[in-house]
C-alpha positions in Angstrom: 63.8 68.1 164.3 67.7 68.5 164.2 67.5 64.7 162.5 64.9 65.8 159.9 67.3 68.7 158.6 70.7 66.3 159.1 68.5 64.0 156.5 67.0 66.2 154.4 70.9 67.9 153.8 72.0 64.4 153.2 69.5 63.8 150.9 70.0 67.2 149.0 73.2 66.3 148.7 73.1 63.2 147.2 71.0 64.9 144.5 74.1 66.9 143.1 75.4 66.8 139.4 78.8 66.1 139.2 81.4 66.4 136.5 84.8 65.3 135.6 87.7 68.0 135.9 91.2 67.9 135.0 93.8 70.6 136.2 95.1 71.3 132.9 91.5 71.7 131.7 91.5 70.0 128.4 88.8 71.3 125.8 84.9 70.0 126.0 85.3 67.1 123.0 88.9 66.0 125.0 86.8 65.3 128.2 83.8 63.5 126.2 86.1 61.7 124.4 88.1 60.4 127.4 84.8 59.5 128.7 83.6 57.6 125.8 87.2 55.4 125.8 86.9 54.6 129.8 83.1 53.9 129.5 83.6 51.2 126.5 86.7 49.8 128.2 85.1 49.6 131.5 82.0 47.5 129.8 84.7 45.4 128.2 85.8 44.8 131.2 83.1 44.1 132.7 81.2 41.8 130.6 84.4 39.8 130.4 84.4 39.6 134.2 80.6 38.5 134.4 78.8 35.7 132.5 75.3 36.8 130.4 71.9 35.7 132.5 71.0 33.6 130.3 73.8 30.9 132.1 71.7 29.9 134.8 72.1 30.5 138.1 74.3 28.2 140.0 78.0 28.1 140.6 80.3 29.5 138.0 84.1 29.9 137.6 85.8 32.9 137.8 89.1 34.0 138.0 90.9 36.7 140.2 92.6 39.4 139.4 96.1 37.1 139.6 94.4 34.4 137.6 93.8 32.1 140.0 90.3 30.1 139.8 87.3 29.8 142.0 83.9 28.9 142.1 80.8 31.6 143.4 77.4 32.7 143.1 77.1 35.5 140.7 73.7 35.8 141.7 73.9 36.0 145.1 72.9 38.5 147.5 75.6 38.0 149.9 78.4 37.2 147.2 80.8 39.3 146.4 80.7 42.6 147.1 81.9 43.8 143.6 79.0 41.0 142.0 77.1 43.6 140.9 78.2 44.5 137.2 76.7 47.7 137.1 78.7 48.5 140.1 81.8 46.9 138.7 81.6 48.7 135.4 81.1 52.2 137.3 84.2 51.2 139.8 86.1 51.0 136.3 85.0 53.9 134.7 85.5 55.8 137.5 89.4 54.0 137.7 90.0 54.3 134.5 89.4 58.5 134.9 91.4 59.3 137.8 94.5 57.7 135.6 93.7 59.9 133.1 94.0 62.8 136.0 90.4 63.5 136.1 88.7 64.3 139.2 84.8 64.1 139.8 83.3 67.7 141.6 79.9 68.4 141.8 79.1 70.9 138.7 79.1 74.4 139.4 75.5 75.8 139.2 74.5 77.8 136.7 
């Protein structure tokens, strides 16, 4: 029974909404706005990073963060563990917030 709760609390707390803060606590349109700049960078980013679908799905050349080249699966299931670009573009977005100073904390209920 004591796993069932442990479970079911884990699971509840996944659920939670959370929300970007800042200490200085800038106005609403500051926060949505610093939102809308990371989100469009981050999909920059990303789709630079990661070739359309439409390419096929063999090897493909990438490029590391220093610019070196190498080959890989961008469609593989045990690839890269960034090869996701949904994943990549969140791990951005959320990077590109903390610079800003944002922090993410669950939303206070209301």
């Amino acid at each position: 029974m004591r796993r069932y709760s442990l479970a079911l609390l884990l699971l509840a707390a996944g659920c939670t909404p959370m929300q970007w803060v800042r200490p200085d606590s800038p106005p609403p349109q500051q926060i949505d706005a610093d939102i809308q700049h990371c989100q469009a960078e981050a999909w920059s980013e990303a789709a630079w990073r990661y070739p359309p679908s439409s390419r096929g799905y063999g090897p493909w050349p990438y490029r590391d963060p220093l610019g070196r080249r190498f080959i890989g699966y961008p469609y593989g299931a045990f690839g890269d563990p960034f090869g996701d670009r949904d994943m990549e573009e969140q791990r951005l977005l959320n990077f590109c917030m903390r610079a800003k100073g944002y922090e993410l904390v669950p939303a206070p209920k209301s």
